[in-house]
N, C-alpha and C positions, 0 to 999 in steps of 0.2 A: 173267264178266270183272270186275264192279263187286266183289264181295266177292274176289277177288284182287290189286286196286287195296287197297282197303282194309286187307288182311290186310298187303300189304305197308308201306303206310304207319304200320301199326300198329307191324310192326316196326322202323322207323327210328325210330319215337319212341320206343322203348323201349330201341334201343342207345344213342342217344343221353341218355336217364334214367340208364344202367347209367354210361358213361362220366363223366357230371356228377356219378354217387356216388364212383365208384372215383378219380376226381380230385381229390372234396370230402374223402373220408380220405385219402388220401395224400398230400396236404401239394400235389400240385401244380397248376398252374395257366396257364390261356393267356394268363392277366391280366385283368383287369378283376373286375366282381363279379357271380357267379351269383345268378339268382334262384327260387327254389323256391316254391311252395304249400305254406301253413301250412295246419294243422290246421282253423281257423276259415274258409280259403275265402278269406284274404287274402292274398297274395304278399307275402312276406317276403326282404328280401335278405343275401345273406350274403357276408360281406366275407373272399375268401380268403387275404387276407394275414394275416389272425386266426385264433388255433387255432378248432375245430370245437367246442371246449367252453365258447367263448366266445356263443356263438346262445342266446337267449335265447327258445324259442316263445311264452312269455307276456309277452315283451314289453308286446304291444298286448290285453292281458286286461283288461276291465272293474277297475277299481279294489275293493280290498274294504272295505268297511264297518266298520271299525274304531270307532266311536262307542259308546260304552260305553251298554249298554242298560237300560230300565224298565218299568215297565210303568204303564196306563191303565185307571181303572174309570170309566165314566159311569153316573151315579143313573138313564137311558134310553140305550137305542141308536137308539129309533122313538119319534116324534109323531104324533098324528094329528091336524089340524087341522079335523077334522069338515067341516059345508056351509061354505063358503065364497063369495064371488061373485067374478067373473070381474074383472080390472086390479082388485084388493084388494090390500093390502102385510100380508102376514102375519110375523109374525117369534115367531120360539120360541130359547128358549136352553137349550142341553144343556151342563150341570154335571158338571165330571169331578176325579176328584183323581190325582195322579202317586200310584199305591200303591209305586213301585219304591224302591231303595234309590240311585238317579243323578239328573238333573237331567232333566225333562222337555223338551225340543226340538221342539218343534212347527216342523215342516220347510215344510210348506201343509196346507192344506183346500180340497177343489176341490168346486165340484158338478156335480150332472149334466147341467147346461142352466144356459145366463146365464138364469132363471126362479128360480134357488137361487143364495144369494150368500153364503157363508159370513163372518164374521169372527171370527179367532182371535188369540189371544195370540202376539206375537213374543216375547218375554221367558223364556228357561227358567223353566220351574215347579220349585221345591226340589221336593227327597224331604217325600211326605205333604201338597204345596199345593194348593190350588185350581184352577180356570180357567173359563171360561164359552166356548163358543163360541155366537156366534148365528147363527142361521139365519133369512134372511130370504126368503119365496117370493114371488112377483108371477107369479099364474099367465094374465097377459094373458089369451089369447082360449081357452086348453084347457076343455077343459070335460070333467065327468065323473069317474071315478075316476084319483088321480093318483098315483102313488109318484116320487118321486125322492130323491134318496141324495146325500149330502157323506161324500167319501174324505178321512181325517184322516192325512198322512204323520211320523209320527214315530221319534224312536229307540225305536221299540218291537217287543217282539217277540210277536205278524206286524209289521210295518214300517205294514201300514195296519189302520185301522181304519174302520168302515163304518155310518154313521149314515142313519138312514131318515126322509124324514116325506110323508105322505099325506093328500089331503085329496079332497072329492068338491068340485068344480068346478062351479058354476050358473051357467049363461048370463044374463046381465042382460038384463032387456026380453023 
């Protein structure tokens, strides 16, 4: 009985699908405005007093990236700050130059733990300049072998770029 309930309700949704197409191209309407499931899983509404060729499904599509692109070389991608001891303020700077032929954009630098605090150039770097980013660790109470990583977002192509640095951690006391 339960899958004959169902079967049936399955079918009302589906004349009713058929009829909301057959309505949607033939220009007519009960009034108001119907609304459909877009491709992305968001309900999109479409206004039937507007031709059919006027719906736009990518409307709501992520923007594209249009930022004219470069590219980034650093003299390292990895530190290693060797023994270190435990609330020490370590800091390392990685040197990079814009090799591209556009203006460098450094978008952010995050790290992977407030433990890693990057600071970067806000300023475009010309085609062929410099930059310094620093990297400062404070590895409070870790102890032992440590990796942690600063994600560099810029107009660059891959978009990010991935800087490493590691140190072995000594308990004080």
């Amino acid at each position: 009985m339960k899958d004959k309930i169902q079967i049936a309700l399955l079918s009302v949704i589906a004349i009713a699908l058929v009829a909301l197409a057959v309505s949607q191209f033939s220009g007519k309407s009960e009034g108001g405005s119907n609304t459909v499931a877009a491709s992305n899983n968001v309900a999109a509404t479409i206004d039937p007093t507007k031709p059919a060729d006027t719906f736009d499904p990518l409307a709501n599509a992520a923007p594209v990236d249009n930022t004219p692109k470069t590219t980034i070389n650093f003299a390292e991608y990895e530190h290693d700050f060797g023994n270190i001891k435990q609330d020490s303020e370590n800091k390392y700077v990685f040197k990079f130059t814009n090799t591209g032929t556009e203006p460098l954009i450094i978008e952010t630098a995050n790290g992977s733990c407030g433990c890693t605090v990057p600071n970067y150039p806000k300023a475009p770097i010309p085609p062929g300049g410099t930059g310094d980013i620093e990297v400062e660790y404070k590895p409070g109470k870790q102890e032992n072998a440590q990796t942690k990583t600063v994600t560099v977002i810029a107009n660059t192509e891959p978009k990010e770029t991935t800087l490493r640095i590691t140190a072995n951690v000594q308990k004080v006391g």
